[in-house]
N, C-alpha and C positions, 0 to 999 in steps of 0.2 A: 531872703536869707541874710542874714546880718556878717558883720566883718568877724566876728567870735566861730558862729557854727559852720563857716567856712575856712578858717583856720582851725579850728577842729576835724572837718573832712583831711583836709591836705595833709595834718597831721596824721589819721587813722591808714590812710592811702599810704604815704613815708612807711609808717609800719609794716604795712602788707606786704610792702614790696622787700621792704627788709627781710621779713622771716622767708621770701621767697627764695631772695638771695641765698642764705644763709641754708636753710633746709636745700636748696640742689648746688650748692659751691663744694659741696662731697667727692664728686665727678674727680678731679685732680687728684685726688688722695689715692683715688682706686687706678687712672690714668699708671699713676707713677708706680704701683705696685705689681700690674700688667708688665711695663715695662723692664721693673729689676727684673722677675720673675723671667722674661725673655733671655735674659744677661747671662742667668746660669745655664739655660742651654745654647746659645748664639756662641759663645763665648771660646767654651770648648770645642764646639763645632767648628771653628775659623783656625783654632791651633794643631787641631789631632786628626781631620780629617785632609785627605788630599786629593789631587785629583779634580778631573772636569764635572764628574756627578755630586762631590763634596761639596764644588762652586755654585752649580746648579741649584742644590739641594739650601746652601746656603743664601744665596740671592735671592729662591723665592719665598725663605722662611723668614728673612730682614723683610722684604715685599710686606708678608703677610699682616706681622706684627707691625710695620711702621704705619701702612696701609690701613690695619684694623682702627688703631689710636688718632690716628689722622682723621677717618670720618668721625669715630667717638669724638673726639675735642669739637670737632665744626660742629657736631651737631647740638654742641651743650650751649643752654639760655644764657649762664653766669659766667663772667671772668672776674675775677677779682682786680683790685688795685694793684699795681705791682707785677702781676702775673707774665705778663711778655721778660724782667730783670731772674724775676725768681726761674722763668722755665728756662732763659738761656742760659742761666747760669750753672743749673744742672744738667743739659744736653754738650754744655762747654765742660764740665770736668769728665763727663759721661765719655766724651768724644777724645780727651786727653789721654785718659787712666786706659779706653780701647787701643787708642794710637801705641800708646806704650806696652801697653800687654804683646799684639799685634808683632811688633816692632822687636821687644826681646824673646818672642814666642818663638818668632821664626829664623831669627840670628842666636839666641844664645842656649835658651831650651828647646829643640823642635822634640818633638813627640815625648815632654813630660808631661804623664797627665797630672803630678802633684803640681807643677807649675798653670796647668790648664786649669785648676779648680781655684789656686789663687787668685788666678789674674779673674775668675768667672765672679769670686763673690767682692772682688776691688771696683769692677765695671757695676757690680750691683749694688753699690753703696751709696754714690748719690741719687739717686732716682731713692734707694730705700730707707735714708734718711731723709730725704725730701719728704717722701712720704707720713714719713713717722710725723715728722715737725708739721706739715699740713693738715694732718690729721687732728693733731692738738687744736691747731689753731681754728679750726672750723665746728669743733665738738663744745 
């Protein structure tokens, strides 16, 4: 085989593996929309409900959804470049925007649920524009 039709292979193999990437790097897009999609009900459920069954109910529903994502992610072929910057970066505003919802839920509005559905669709904003903007970038 010559130095040509084996830089030919290595080239066609390059490809392959590219559209492989590329066709299953999707995984994140849907990842992160699982997630917002948790947000509006986690959210209000942590402001408006009380009580040791609300805790319960609440513990094993974070459980479930971090839980579910968690193996979903381990078990995906593809990460992209970047990906560990871009995913803390949205679990760091994610964890921010709850802290603070959390935080004036319980000190300044308890039991608003006009304040519970803001603070539901603020937590579900980075995860659902991360989304959005991953989505572009992978189509």
């Amino acid at each position: 085989m010559s130095t040509h039709d084996e830089a030919q292979a290595a080239l066609g193999r390059a490809a392959r593996v590219e559209s492989a990437a590329l066709r299953n790097s999707g995984w994140y897009t849907r990842y992160l929309w699982v997630f917002a999609a948790g947000q509006l009900a986690l959210v209000p459920m942590s402001l408006l409900w009380q009580g040791i069954t609300a805790a319960l109910v609440f513990a094993l529903s974070v459980f479930a959804l971090v839980g579910g994502l968690s193996v979903y992610a381990a078990r995906q072929r593809v990460v992209r470049r970047g990906f560990g910057a871009l995913h803390g970066g949205v679990i760091g505003s994610w964890a921010a925007l709850f802290a603070v919802s959390v935080g004036l839920g319980t000190s300044s509005f308890e039991d608003s649920v006009p304040f519970a559905v803001v603070a539901a669709v603020a937590c579900a904003l980075p995860p659902g524009l991360a989304a959005i903007a991953e989505g572009r970038r992978t189509a």
